[in-house]
C-alpha positions in Angstrom: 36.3 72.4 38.8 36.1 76.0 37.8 35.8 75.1 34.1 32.8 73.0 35.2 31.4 76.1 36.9 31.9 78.3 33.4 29.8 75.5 31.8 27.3 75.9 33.9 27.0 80.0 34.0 26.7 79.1 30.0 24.1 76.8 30.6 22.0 79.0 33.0 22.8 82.0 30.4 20.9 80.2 27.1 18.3 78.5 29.6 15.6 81.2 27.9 16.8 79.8 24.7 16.2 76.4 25.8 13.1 76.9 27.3 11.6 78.3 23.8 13.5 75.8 22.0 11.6 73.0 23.5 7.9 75.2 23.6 8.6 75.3 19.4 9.5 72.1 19.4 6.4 71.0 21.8 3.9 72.7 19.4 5.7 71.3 16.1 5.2 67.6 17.2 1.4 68.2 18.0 1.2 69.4 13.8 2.8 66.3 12.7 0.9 63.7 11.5 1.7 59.9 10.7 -0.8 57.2 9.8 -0.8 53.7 10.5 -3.1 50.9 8.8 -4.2 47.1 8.8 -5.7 44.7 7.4 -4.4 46.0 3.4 -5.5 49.5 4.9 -8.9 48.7 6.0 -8.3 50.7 9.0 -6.4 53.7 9.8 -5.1 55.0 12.4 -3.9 59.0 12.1 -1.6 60.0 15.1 0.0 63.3 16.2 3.5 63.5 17.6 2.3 64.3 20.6 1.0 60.4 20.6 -2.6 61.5 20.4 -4.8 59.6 18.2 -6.5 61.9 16.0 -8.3 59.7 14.0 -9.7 56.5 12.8 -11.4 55.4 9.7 -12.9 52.1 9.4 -13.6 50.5 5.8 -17.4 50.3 5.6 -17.4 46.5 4.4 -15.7 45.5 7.6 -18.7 47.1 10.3 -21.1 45.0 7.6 -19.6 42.2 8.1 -20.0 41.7 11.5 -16.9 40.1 12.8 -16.1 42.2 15.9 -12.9 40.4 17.1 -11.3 41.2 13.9 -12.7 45.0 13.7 -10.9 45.2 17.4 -7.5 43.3 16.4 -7.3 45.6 13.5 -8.3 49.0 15.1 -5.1 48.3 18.2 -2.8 47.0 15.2 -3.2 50.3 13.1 -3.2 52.8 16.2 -0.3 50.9 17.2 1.6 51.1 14.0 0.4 54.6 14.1 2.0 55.4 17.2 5.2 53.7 16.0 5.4 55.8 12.9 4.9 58.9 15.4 7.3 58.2 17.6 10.3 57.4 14.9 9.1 60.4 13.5 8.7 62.8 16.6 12.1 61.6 17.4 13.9 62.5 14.2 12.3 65.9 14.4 13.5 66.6 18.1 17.0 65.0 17.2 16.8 67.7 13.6 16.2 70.6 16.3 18.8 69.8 18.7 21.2 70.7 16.1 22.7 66.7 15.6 23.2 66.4 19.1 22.4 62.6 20.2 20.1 62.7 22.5 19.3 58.8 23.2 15.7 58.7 23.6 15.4 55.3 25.8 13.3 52.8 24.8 9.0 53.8 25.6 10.3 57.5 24.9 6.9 59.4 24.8 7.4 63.0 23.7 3.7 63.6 24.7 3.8 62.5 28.3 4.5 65.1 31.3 8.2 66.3 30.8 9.0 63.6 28.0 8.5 60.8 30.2 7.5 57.5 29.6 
């Protein structure tokens, strides 16, 4: 019980460490940036690690075409393999900064959300 006790007087010691551990951390995921595409890169999808989309850039001979459905299908398909790409890499970052430390994201881990909830 009282080793338990030492852990925890550790744990409150580096809790400032922690704290600015996670802030760096925080600011480093909303710098990286992934892309995800469709349709043989006719649209792109650029995403943050924070799971923001920052951008999107649609091939002009698409819009001229005029077939909305597929502009939509094609727009969610490349922010979606945007946010994929994000979150593998957002989560090999985190994992690089916590020294090697598993930290077993579960499964709709969103770094960006309100105290890395889903």
């Amino acid at each position: 019980m009282f080793s338990q006790l030492g852990n925890l007087a550790e744990l409150m010691r580096n809790a400032g460490k922690l704290k600015e551990s996670v802030a760096k951390a925080t600011e480093a995921l909303g710098q990286l940036q992934v892309e995800g595409t469709a349709g043989g890169g006719a649209v792109t999808a650029k995403v943050n690690g924070r799971m923001e989309v920052v951008s999107i850039r649609i091939d002009p001979k698409l819009v001229s075409d005029g077939d909305t459905e597929l502009l939509e299908d094609l727009v969610a398909a490349a922010v979606n393999a945007g946010l994929l790409k994000a979150r593998e890499s957002a989560a090999q970052s985190i994992a690089s900064l916590a020294g090697g430390l598993p930290l077993g994201f579960p499964p709709g881990f969103d770094p960006g959300a309100s105290g890395g909830r889903p």
